[in-house]
Structure formats: structure tokens, C-alpha cells
C-alpha positions in Angstrom: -3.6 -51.8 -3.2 -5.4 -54.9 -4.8 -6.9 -53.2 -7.7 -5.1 -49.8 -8.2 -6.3 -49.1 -12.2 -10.4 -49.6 -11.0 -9.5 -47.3 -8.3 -8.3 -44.4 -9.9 -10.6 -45.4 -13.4 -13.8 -45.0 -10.0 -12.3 -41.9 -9.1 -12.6 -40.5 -12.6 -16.1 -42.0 -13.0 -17.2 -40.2 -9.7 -16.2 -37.0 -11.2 -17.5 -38.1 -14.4 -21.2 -38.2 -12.7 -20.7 -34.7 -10.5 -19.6 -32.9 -13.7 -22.9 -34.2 -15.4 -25.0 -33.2 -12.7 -23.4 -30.0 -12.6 -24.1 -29.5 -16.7 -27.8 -30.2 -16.4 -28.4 -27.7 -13.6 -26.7 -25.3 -15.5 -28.6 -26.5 -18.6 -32.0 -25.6 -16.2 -30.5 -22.2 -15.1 -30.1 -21.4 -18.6 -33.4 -22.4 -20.3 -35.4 -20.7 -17.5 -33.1 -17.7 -18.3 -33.9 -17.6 -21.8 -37.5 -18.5 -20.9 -37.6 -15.0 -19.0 -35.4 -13.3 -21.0 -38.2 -13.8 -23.9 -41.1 -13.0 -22.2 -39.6 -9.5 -20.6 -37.7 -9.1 -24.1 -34.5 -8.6 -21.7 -31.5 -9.5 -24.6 -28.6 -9.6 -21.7 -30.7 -12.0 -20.0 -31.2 -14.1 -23.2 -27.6 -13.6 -24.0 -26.5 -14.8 -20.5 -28.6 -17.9 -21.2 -26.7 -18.6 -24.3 -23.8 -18.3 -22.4 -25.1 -21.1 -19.7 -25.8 -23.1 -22.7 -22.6 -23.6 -23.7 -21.2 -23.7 -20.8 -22.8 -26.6 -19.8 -22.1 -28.2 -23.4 -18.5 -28.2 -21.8 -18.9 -29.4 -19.1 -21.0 -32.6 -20.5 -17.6 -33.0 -22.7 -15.5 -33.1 -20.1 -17.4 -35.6 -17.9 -17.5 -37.5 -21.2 -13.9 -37.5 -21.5 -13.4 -38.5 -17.8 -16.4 -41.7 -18.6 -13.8 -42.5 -21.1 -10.3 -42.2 -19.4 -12.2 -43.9 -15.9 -13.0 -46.7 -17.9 -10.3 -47.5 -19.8 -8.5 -47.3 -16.4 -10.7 -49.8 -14.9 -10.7 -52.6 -17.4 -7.2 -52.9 -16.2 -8.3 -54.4 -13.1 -11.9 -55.8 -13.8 -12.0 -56.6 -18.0 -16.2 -56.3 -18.1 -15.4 -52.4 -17.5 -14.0 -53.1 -21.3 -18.0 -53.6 -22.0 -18.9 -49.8 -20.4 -16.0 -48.4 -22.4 -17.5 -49.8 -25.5 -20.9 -48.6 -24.4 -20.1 -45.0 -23.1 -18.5 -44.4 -27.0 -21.3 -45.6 -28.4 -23.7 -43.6 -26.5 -21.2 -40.4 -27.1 -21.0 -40.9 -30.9 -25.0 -41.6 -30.8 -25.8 -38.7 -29.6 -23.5 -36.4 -31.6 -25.1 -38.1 -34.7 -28.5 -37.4 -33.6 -27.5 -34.0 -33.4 -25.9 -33.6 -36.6 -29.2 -35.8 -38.5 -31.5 -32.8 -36.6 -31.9 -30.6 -39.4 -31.8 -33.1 -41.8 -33.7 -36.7 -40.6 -35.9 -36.0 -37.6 -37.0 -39.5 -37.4 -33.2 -41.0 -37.6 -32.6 -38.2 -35.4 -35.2 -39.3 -32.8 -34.1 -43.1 -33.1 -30.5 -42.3 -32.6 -31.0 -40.4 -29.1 -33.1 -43.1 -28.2 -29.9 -45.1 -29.2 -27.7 -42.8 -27.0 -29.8 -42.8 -24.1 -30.2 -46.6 -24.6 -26.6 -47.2 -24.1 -26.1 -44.5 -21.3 -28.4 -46.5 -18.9 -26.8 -49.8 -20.1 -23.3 -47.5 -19.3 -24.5 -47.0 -15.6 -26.5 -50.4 -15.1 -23.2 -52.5 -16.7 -21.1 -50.3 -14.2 -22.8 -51.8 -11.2 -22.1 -55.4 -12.5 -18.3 -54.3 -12.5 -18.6 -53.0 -9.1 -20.6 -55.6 -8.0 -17.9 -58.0 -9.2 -15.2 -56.4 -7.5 -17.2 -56.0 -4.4 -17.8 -59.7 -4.2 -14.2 -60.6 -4.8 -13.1 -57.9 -2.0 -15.6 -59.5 0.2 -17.7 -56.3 0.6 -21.4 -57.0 0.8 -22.6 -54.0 1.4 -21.1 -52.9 -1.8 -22.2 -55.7 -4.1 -26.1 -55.2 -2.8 -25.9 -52.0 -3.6 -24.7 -52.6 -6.8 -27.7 -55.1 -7.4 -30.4 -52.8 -6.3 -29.0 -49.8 -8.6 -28.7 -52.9 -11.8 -32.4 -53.7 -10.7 -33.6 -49.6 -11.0 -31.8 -49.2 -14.4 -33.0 -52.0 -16.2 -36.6 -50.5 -14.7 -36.0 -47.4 -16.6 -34.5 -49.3 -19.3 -37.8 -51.4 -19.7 -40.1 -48.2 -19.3 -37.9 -46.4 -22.0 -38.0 -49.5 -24.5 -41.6 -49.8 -24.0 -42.5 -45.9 -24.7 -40.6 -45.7 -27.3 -42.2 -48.9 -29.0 -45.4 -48.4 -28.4 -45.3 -44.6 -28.9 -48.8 -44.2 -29.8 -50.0 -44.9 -26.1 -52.3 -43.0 -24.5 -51.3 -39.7 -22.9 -52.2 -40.3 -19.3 -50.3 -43.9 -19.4 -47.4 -42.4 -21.2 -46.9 -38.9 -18.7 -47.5 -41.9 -15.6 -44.6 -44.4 -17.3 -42.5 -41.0 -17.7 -42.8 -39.8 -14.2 -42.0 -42.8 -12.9 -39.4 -43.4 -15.3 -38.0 -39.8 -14.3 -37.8 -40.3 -10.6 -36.5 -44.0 -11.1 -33.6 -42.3 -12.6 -33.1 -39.8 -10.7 -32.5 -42.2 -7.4 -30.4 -44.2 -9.5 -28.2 -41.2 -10.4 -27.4 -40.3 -6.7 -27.3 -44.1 -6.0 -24.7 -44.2 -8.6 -22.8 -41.0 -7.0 -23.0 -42.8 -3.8 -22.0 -46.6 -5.3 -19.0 -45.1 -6.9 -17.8 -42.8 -3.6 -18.3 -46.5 -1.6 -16.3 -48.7 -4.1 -13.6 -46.1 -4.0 -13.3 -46.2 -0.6 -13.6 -50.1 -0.6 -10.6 -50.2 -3.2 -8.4 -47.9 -1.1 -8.8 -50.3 1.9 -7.4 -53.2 0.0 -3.7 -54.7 0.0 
């Protein structure tokens, strides 16, 4: 195998992303849990949601973990992935500040999440560079387009983002239109990501 590290540093991304996935729809479960739980005054209900919640704080940990070890792996093989590691920590530390500055700082607390969800799309759109990279030096094509179209769809939502939160005093209708369209933008690049990193695996596998 050409590039054994970025193999088993994809595999761990790939995981990374269907452990996230998994966290938020538990994350849904759980708020419309809670949501019903309140309105029927049901306390199990509520008390299973609480339960979801943390559950799902877990699992977001341990696809964090796996972001880390998958690209520590990779840089190995392809030293940009050096650039996501750096980026993924950053994002990770972000957002546990912003947590922590809640109760404290709402504003600081707003500006780091944007911070945190800043570098995660730079995390995902920096990732398909790296793929794109290898891809192109494997000979792949198919690969490397792919990983162009899902660089061209995060630094979309990346732009949307920036500009919402700049000009935050935009009017309603605008904003709800740039978030929608930020929303399903990101949501197509998830999967595409899901899928990118299940194809460059396989690509890696195939070389000698």
C-alpha cells in the first residue's frame, strides 16, 4: 500500500463523521423528547431526554477523538492533513470555551462558536484539498473532482456564515433565505464528505 497512515487516518475520519451524525440525531430525539415531556408534564419522558442528551455529548467526544487520531494518522502520508489537525483542535477547544464563557460572556460566547464552527467547515473543506491531493497523485479523477465540488460547497457555506454573522442586523426574510440555503448546502456536503472519505479509502486500499 502507497500510503498506509492516510488510509487508516480516512478510516478513522469516516467513523469520525458516522459517529457525528449519529450524535445529532440523537441530539433531535432528545429535544423533541423533552419538548413533549414538558408539555404532557411526563418527568420519565423528560428524564429519558436528559439521558439522550448526554448520550449524544459522548458520542460527539468520541468522533472528536477519532477527527484527532485520523488526522494525526494522515499527515504521515500527505503533511497538509498537519493543517486539519491544527484546525479540528482549534474548533474542539473553541467550542468548549464558548461553552464555559455561556454563563458568563454571552457575546464572547457567541463569537467563539462562530469561531468553532468557522474552523469545522475549514476542517471538512481543508480535508478535501488533502484528498484531492492524494487523489491526483494516485491518478484517480473521479476522486479528486469530487473533492473539488465538496471544497466548492464548503467555502459556500463558509461565505453565507461569514456574511450572517457580519452583517447580523439583516433583514429577517434575507437572513431565514441565506440560512436555509446555508442549511441544505451543508447538509449535501456532509454526506458528500461520508461518501468522499468511503471512495478515498477504497482508492488507498487499491494502491501498491
Amino acid at each position: 500500500m502507497k500510503y498506509p497512515n492516510a488510509y487508516r487516518g480516512l478510516g478513522k475520519l469516516f467513523v469520525a463523521q458516522i459517529l457525528e451524525i449519529v450524535g445529532v440525531i440523537v441530539l433531535i430525539v432528545a429535544a423533541v423528547l423533552i419538548l413533549v415531556g414538558i408539555s404532557n408534564a411526563d418527568m420519565t419522558m423528560a428524564g429519558t431526554a436528559v439521558f439522550l442528551f448526554l448520550a449524544a455529548g459522548i458520542v460527539v467526544i468520541i468522533s472528536y477523538i477519532f477527527n484527532l487520531v485520523g488526522f494525526a494518522q494522515a499527515k504521515k502520508d500527505e503533511d497538509p492533513f498537519l493543517i486539519r489537525l491544527i484546525f479540528i483542535i482549534v474548533a474542539i477547544v473553541s467550542a468548549i470555551a464558548s461553552t464555559a464563557a455561556q454563563s458568563v460572556n454571552e457575546k464572547l460566547s457567541s463569537w467563539l462558536s462562530f469561531a468553532a464552527l468557522i474552523f469545522e467547515i475549514a476542517v471538512i473543506e481543508n480535508s478535501s484539498i488533502g484528498i484531492k491531493r492524494l487523489a491526483t497523485n494516485i491518478g484517480d479523477q473521479k476522486v479528486a473532482k469530487t473533492a473539488e465540488v465538496l471544497r466548492i460547497l464548503m467555502r459556500i457555506v463558509w461565505l453565507i456564515v461569514l456574511v450572517l454573522r457580519l452583517f447580523n442586523n439583516i433583514q429577517p426574510e434575507i437572513g431565514g433565505i441565506l440560512y436555509l440555503i446555508a442549511g441544505i448546502v451543508e447538509l449535501v456536503a456532509s454526506v458528500m464528505y461520508i461518501v468522499l472519505l468511503s471512495k478515498a479509502k477504497k482508492m488507498l486500499a487499491k494502491t501498491e
